[in-house]
N, C-alpha and C positions, 0 to 999 in steps of 0.2 A: 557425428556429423548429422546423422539421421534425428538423433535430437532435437538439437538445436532447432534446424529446419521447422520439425515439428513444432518444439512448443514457442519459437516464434512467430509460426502461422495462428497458432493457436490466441495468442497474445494479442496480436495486429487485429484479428478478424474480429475478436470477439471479446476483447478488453477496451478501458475507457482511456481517453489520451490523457496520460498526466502529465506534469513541466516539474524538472530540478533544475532552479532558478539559484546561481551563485549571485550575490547581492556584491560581493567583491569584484570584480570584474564584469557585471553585466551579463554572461552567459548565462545560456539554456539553453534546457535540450528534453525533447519531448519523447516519452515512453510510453508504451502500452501496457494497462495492467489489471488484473482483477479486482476487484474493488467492491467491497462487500459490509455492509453492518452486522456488527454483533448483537445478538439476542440474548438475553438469559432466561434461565427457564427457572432459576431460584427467587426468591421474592428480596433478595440483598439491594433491588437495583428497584424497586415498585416507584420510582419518579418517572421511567419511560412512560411510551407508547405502549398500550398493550395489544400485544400482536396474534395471529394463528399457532404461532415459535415459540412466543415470549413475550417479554419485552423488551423494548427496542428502546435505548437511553441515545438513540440518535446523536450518539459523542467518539463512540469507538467504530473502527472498522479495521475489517483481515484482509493486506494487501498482498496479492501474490504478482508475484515479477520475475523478471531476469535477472539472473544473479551479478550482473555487471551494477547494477545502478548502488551506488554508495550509499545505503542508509543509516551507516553510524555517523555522519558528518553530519546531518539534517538537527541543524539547532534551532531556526527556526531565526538567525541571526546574520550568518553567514551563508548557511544554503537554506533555502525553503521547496517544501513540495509543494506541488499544487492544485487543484481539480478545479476546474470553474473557477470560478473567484473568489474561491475558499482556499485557505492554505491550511498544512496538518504537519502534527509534527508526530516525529518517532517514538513508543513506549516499548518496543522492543522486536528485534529482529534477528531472523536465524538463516543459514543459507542450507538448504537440502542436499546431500550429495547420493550421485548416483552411480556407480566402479569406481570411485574414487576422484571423481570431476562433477563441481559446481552445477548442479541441474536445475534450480529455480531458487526464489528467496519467497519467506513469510515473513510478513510484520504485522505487528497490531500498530493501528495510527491514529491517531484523535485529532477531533476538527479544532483550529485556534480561531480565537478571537470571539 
């Protein structure tokens, strides 16, 4: 319980508002989450920005969330995610457990369009 609270607080205060928009029925519903680009520090990726980190191909990012928001549905067809008036879709996503109960999720997610 003390969890929860937590990395909820944690989420709301200091994560960005994102939207999982079902395109089937018109719903959404707005989430709080980390939202972060990825950097490489190998030269496989030298078309980015080159950064302090790396370089930044400004296409990927490491979304860390609540383990409730469904990210294997996210086809970019039926449900889309959303930031701004960017939409992103799923390259893959894992859910972290902690005693044996859902504690956060990871995904890597890339900007469309």
């Amino acid at each position: 319980m003390a969890d929860k609270l937590l990395k909820n607080r944690l989420f709301d205060k200091l994560g960005v508002r994102m939207s999982y928009i079902s395109a089937t029925d018109s719903e959404s519903f707005d989430f709080f989450a980390f939202l972060q680009p990825l950097r490489y520090k190998n030269k496989l990726y030298l078309s980015g920005v080159p950064t302090e980190l790396g370089y930044d191909g400004l296409n990927k990012y490491l979304l860390i969330c609540d383990p409730s928001i469904n990210m294997g549905s996210i086809d970019g067809i039926n449900y889309r995610l959303t930031f701004g008036n960017n939409a992103y879709g799923v390259d893959h996503h894992e859910i972290i457990y902690r005693m044996g109960k859902p504690f956060y999720m990871w995904a890597i997610i890339h900007r469309e369009g």
